[in-house]
N, CA, C and O atoms as a Tinker XYZ file with bonds, in Angstrom:
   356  protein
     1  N     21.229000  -30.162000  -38.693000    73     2
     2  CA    22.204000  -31.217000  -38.678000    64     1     3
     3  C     23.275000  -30.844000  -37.663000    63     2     4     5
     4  O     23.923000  -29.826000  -37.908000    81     3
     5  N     23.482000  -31.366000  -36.823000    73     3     6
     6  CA    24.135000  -31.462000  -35.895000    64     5     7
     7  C     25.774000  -32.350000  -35.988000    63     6     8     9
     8  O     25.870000  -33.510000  -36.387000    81     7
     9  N     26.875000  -31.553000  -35.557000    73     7    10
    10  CA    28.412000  -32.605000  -35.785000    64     9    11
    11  C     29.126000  -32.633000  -34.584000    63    10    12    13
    12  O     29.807000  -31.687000  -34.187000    81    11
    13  N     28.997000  -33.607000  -34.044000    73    11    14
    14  CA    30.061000  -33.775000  -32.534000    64    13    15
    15  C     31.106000  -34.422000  -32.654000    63    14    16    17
    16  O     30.890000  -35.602000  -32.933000    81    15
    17  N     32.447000  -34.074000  -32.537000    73    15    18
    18  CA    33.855000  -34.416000  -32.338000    64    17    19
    19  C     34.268000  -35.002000  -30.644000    63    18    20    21
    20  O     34.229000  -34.400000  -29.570000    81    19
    21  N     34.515000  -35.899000  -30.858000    73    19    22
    22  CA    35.241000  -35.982000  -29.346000    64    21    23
    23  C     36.564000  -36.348000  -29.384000    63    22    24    25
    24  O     36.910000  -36.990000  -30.376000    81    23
    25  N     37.281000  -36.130000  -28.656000    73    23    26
    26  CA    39.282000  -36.440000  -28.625000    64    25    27
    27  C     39.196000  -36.851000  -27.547000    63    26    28    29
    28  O     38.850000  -36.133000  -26.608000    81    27
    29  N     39.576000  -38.461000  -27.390000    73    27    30
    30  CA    40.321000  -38.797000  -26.221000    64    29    31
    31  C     41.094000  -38.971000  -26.319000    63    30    32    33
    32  O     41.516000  -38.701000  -27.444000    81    31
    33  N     42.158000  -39.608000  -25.288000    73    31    34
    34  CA    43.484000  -40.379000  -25.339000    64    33    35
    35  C     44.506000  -39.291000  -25.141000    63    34    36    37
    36  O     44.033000  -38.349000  -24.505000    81    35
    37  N     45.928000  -39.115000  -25.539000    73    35    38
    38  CA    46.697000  -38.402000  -25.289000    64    37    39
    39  C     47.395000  -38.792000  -23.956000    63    38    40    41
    40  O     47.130000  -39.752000  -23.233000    81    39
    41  N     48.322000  -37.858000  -23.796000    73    39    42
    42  CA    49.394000  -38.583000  -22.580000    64    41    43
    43  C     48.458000  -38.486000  -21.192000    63    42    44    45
    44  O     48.810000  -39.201000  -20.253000    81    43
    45  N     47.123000  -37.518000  -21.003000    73    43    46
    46  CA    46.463000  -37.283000  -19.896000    64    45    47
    47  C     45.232000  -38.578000  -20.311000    63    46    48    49
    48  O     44.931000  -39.379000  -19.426000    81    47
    49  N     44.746000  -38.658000  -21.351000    73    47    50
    50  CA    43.741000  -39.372000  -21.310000    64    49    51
    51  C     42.428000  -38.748000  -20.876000    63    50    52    53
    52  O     41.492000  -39.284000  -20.282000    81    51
    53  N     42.571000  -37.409000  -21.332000    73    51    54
    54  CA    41.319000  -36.755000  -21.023000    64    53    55
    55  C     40.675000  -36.528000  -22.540000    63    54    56    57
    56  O     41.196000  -36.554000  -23.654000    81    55
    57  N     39.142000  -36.266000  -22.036000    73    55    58
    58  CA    38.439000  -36.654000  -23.100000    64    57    59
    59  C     37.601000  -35.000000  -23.558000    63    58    60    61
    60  O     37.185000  -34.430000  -22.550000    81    59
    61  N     37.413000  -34.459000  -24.490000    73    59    62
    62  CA    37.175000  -33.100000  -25.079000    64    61    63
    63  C     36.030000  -33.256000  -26.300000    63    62    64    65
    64  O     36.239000  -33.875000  -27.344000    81    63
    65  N     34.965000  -32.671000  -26.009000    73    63    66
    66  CA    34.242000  -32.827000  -27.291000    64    65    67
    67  C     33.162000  -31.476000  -27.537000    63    66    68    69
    68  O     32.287000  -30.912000  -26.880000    81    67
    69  N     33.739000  -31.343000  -28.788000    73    67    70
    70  CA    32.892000  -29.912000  -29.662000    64    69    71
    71  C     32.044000  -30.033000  -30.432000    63    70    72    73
    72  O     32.224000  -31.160000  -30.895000    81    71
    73  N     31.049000  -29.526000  -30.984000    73    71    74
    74  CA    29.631000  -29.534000  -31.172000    64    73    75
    75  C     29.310000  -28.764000  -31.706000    63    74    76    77
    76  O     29.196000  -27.654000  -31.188000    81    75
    77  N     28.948000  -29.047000  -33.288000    73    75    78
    78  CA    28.312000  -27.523000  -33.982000    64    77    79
    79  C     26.775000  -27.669000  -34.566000    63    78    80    81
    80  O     26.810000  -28.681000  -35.267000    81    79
    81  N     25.755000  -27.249000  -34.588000    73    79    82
    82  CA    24.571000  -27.195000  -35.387000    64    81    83
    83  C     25.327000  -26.345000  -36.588000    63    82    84    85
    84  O     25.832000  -25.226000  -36.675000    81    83
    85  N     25.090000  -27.731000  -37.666000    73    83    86
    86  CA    25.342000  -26.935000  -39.131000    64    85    87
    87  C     24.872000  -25.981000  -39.224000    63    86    88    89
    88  O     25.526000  -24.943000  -39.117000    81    87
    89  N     23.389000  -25.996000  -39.489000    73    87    90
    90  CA    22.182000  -25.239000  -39.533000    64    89    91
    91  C     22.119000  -24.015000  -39.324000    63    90    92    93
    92  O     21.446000  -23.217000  -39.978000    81    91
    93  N     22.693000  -23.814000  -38.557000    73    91    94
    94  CA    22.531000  -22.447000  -37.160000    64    93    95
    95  C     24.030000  -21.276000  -37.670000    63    94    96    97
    96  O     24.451000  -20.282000  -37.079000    81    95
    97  N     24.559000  -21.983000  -39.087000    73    95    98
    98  CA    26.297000  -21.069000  -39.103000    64    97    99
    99  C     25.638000  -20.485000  -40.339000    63    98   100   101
   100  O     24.774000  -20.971000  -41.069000    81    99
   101  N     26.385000  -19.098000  -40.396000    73    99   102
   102  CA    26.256000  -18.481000  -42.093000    64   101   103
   103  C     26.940000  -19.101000  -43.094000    63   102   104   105
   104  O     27.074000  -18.344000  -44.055000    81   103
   105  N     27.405000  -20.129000  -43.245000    73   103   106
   106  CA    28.100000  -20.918000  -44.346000    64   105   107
   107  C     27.820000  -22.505000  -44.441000    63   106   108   109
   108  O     28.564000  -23.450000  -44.699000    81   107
   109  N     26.111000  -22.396000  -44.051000    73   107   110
   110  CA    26.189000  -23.730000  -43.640000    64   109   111
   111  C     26.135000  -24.581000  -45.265000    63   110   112   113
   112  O     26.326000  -25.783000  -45.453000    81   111
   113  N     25.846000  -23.622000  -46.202000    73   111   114
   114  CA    25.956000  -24.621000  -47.298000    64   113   115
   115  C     27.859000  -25.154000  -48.051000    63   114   116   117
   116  O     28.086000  -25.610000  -49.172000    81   115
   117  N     28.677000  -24.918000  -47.151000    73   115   118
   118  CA    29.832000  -25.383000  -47.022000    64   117   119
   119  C     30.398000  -26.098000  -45.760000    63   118   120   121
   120  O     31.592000  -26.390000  -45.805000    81   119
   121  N     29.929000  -26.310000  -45.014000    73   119   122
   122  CA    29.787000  -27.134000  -44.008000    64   121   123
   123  C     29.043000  -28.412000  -44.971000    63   122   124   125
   124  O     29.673000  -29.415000  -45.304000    81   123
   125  N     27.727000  -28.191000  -45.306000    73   123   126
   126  CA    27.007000  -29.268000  -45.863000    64   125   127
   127  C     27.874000  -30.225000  -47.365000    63   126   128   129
   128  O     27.862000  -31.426000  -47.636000    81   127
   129  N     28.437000  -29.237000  -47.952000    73   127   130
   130  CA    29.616000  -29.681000  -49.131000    64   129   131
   131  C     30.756000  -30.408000  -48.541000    63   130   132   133
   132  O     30.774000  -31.624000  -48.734000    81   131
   133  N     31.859000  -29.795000  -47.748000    73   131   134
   134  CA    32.466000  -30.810000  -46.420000    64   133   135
   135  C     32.091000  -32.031000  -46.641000    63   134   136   137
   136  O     32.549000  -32.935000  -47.339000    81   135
   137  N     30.670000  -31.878000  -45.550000    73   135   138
   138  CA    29.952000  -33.312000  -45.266000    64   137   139
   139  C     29.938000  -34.304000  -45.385000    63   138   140   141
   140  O     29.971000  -35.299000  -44.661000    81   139
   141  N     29.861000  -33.984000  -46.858000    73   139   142
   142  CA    28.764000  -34.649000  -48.113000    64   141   143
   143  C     30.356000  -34.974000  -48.944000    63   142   144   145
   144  O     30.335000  -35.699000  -49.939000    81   143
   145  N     31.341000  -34.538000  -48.581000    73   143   146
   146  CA    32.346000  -35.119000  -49.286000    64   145   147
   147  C     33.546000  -35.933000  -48.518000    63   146   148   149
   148  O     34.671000  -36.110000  -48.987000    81   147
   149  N     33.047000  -36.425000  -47.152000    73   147   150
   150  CA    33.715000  -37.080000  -46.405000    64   149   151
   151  C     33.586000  -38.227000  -46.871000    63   150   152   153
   152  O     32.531000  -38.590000  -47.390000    81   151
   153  N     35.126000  -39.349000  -46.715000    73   151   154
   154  CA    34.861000  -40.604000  -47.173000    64   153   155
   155  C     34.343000  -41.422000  -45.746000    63   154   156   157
   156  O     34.959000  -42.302000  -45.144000    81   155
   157  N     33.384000  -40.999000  -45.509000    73   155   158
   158  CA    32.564000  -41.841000  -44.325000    64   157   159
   159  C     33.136000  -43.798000  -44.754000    63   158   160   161
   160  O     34.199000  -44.387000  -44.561000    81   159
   161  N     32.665000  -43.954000  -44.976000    73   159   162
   162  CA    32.805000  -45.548000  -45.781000    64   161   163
   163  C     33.769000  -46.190000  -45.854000    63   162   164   165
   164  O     33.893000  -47.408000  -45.727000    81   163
   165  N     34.870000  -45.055000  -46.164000    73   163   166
   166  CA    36.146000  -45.066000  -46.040000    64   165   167
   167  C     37.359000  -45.758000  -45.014000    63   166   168   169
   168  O     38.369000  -46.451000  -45.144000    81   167
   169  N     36.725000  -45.228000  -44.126000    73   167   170
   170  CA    37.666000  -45.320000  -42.910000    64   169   171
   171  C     38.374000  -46.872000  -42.539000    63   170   172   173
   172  O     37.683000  -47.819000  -42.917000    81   171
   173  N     39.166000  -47.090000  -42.113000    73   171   174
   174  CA    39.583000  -48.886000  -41.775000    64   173   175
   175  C     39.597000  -48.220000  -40.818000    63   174   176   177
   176  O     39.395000  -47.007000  -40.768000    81   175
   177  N     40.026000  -49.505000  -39.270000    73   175   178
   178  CA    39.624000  -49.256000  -38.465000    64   177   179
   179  C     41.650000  -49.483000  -38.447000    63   178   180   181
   180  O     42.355000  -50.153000  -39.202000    81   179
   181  N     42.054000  -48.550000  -37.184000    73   179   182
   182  CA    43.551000  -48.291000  -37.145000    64   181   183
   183  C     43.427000  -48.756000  -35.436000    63   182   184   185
   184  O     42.646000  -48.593000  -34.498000    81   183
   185  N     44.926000  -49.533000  -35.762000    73   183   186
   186  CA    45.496000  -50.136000  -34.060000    64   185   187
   187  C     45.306000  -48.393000  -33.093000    63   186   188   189
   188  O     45.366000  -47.260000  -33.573000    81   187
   189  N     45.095000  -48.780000  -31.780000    73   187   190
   190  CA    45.257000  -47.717000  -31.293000    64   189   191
   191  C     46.786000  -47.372000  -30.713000    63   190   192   193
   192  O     47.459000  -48.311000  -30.289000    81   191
   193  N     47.359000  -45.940000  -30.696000    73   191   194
   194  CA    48.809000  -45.985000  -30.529000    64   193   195
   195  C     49.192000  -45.019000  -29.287000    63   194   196   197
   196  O     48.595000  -43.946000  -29.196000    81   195
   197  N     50.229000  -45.392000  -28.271000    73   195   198
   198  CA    50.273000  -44.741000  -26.843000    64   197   199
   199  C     50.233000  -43.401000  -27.302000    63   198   200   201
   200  O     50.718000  -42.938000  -28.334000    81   199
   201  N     49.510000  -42.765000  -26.290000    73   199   202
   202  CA    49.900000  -41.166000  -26.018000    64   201   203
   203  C     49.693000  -40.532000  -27.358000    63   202   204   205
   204  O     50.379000  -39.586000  -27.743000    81   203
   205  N     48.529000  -41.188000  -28.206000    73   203   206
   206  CA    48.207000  -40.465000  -29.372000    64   205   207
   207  C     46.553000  -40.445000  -28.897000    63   206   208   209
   208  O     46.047000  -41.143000  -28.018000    81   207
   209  N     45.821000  -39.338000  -29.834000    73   207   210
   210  CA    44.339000  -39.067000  -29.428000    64   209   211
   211  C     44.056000  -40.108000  -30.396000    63   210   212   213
   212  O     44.778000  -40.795000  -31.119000    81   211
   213  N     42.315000  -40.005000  -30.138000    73   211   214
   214  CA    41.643000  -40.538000  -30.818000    64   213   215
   215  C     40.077000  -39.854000  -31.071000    63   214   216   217
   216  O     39.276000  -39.514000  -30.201000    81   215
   217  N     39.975000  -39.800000  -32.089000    73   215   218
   218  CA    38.589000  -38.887000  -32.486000    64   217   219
   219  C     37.258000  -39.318000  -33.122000    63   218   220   221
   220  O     37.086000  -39.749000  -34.263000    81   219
   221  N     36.340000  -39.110000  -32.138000    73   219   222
   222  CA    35.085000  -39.846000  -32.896000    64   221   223
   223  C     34.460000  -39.154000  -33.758000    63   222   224   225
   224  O     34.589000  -38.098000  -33.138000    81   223
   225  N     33.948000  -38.885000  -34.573000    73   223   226
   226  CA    33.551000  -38.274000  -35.534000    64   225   227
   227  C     32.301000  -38.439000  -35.960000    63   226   228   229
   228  O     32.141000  -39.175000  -36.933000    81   227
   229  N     30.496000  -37.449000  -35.000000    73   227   230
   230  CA    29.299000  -37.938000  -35.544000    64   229   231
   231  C     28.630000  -37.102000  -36.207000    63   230   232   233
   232  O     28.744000  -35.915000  -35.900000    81   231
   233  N     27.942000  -37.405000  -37.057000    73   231   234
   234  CA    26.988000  -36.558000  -38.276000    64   233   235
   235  C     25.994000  -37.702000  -38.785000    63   234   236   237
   236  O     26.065000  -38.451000  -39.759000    81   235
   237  N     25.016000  -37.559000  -37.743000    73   235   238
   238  CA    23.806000  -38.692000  -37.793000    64   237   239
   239  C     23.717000  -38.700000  -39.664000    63   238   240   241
   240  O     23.969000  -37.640000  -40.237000    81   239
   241  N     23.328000  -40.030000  -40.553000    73   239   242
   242  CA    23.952000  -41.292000  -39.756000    64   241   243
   243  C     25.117000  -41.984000  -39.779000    63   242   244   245
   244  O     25.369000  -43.186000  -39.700000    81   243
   245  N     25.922000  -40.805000  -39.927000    73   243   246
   246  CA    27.327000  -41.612000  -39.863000    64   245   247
   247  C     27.825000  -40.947000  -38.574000    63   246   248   249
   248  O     27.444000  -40.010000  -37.872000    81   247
   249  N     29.375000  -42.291000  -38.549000    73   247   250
   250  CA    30.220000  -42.388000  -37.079000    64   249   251
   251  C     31.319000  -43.012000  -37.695000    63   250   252   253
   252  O     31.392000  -44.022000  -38.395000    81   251
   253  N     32.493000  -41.893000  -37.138000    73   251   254
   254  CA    34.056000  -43.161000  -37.763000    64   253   255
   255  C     34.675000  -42.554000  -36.421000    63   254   256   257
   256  O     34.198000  -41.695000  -35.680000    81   255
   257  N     35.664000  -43.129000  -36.346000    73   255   258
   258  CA    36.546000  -43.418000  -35.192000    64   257   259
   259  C     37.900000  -43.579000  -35.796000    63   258   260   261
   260  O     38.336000  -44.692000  -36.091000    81   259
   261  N     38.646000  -42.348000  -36.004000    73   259   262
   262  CA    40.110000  -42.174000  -36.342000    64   261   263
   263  C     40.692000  -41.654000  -35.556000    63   262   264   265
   264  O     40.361000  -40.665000  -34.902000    81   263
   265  N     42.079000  -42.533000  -35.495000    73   263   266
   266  CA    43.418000  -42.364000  -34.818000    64   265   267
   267  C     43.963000  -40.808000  -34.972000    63   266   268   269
   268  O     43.383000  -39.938000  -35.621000    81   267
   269  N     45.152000  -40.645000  -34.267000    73   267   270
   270  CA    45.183000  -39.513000  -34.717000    64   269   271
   271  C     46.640000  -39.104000  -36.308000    63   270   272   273
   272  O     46.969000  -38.117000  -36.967000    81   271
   273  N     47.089000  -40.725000  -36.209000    73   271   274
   274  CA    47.764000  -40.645000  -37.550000    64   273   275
   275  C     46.394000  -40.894000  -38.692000    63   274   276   277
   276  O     46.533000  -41.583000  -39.703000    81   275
   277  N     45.556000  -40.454000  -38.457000    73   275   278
   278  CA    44.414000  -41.286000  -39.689000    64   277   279
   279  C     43.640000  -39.506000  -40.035000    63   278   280   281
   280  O     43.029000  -39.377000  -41.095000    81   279
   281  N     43.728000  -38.528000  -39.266000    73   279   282
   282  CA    43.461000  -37.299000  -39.547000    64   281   283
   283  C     43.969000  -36.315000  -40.013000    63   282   284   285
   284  O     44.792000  -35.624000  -39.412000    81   283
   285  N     43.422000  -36.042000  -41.512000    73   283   286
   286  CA    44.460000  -35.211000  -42.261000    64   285   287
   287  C     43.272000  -34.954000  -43.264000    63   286   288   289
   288  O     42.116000  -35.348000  -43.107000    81   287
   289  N     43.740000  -34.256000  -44.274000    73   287   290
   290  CA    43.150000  -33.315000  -45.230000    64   289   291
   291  C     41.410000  -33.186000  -44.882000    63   290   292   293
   292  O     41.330000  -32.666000  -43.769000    81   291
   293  N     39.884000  -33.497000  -45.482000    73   291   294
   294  CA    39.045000  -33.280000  -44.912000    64   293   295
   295  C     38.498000  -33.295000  -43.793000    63   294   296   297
   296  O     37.653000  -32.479000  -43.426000    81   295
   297  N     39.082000  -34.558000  -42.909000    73   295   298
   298  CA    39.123000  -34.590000  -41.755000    64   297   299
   299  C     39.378000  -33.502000  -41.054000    63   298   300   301
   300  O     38.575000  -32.737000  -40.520000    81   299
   301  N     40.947000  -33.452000  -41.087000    73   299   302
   302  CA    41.582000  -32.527000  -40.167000    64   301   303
   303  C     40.467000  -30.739000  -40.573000    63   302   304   305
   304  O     40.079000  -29.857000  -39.808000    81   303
   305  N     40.370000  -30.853000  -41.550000    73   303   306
   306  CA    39.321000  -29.654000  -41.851000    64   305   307
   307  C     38.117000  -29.706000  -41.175000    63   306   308   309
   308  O     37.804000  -28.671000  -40.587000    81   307
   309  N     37.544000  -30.421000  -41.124000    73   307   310
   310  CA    36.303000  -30.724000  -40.208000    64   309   311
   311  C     36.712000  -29.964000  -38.732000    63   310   312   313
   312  O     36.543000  -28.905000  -38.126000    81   311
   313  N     37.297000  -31.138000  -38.622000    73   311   314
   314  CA    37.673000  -30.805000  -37.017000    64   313   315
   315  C     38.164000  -29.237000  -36.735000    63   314   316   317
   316  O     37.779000  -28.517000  -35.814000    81   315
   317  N     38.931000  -28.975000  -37.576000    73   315   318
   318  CA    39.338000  -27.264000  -36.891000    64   317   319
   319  C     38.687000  -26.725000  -37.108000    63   318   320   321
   320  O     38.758000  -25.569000  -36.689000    81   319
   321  N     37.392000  -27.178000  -38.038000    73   319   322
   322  CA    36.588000  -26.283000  -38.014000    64   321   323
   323  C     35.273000  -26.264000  -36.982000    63   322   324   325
   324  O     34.429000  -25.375000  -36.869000    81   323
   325  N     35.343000  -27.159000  -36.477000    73   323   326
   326  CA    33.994000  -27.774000  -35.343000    64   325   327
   327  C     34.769000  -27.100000  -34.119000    63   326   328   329
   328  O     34.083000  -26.743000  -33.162000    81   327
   329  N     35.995000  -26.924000  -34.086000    73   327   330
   330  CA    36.915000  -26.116000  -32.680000    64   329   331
   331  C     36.877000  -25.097000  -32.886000    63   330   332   333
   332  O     36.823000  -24.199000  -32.046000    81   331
   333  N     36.895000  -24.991000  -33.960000    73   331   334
   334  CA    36.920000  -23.285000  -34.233000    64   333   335
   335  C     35.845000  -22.612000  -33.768000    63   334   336   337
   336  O     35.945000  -21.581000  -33.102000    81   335
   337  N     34.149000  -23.459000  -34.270000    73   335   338
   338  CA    32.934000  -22.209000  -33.703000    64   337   339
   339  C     33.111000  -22.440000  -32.238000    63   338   340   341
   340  O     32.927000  -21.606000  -31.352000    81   339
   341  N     33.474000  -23.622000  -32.107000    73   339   342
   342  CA    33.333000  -23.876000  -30.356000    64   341   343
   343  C     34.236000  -22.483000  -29.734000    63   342   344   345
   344  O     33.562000  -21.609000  -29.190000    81   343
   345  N     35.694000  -22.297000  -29.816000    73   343   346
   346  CA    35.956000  -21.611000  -29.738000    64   345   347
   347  C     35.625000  -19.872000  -29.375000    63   346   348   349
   348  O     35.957000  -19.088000  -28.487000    81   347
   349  N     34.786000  -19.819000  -30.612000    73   347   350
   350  CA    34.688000  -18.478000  -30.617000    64   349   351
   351  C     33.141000  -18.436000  -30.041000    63   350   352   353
   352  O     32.554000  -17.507000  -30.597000    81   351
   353  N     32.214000  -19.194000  -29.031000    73   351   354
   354  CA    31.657000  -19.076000  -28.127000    64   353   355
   355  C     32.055000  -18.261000  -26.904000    63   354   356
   356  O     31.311000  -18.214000  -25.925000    81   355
């Protein structure tokens, strides 16, 4: 299972995207708990706002598209954590 993040927008408007194979981490059965406890379904769709990012969020078969006032508690966990392995590449 594969999770790609992308961030665009911001005051440059440059676009950044990190990439983890669940599969492939020693904790992937908490990655998979995460997952599996995202409110995918959830999401409304939010105005977009100047000089703020915006983050796509994929984990075949889901896709949400949050602002960056819309990322916080599992979310925001996701994500530092998808930067994080990128990171430590």
């Amino acid at each position: 299972m594969k999770v790609v993040v992308s961030r665009s927008g911001g005051f440059a408007g440059l676009r950044t995207t990190w990439e983890v194979q669940v599969d492939d981490q020693p904790d992937r059965s908490a990655w998979a708990d995460l997952l599996a406890g995202l409110p995918w379904d959830e999401v409304s769709a939010a105005a977009p706002q100047p000089d703020r990012f915006v983050y796509r969020i994929r984990c075949a078969p889901h896709e949400v598209v949050l602002g960056e006032q819309q990322v916080f508690g599992p979310w925001q966990e996701l994500i530092d954590r998808v930067r994080t392995v990128n990171e430590g590449r």
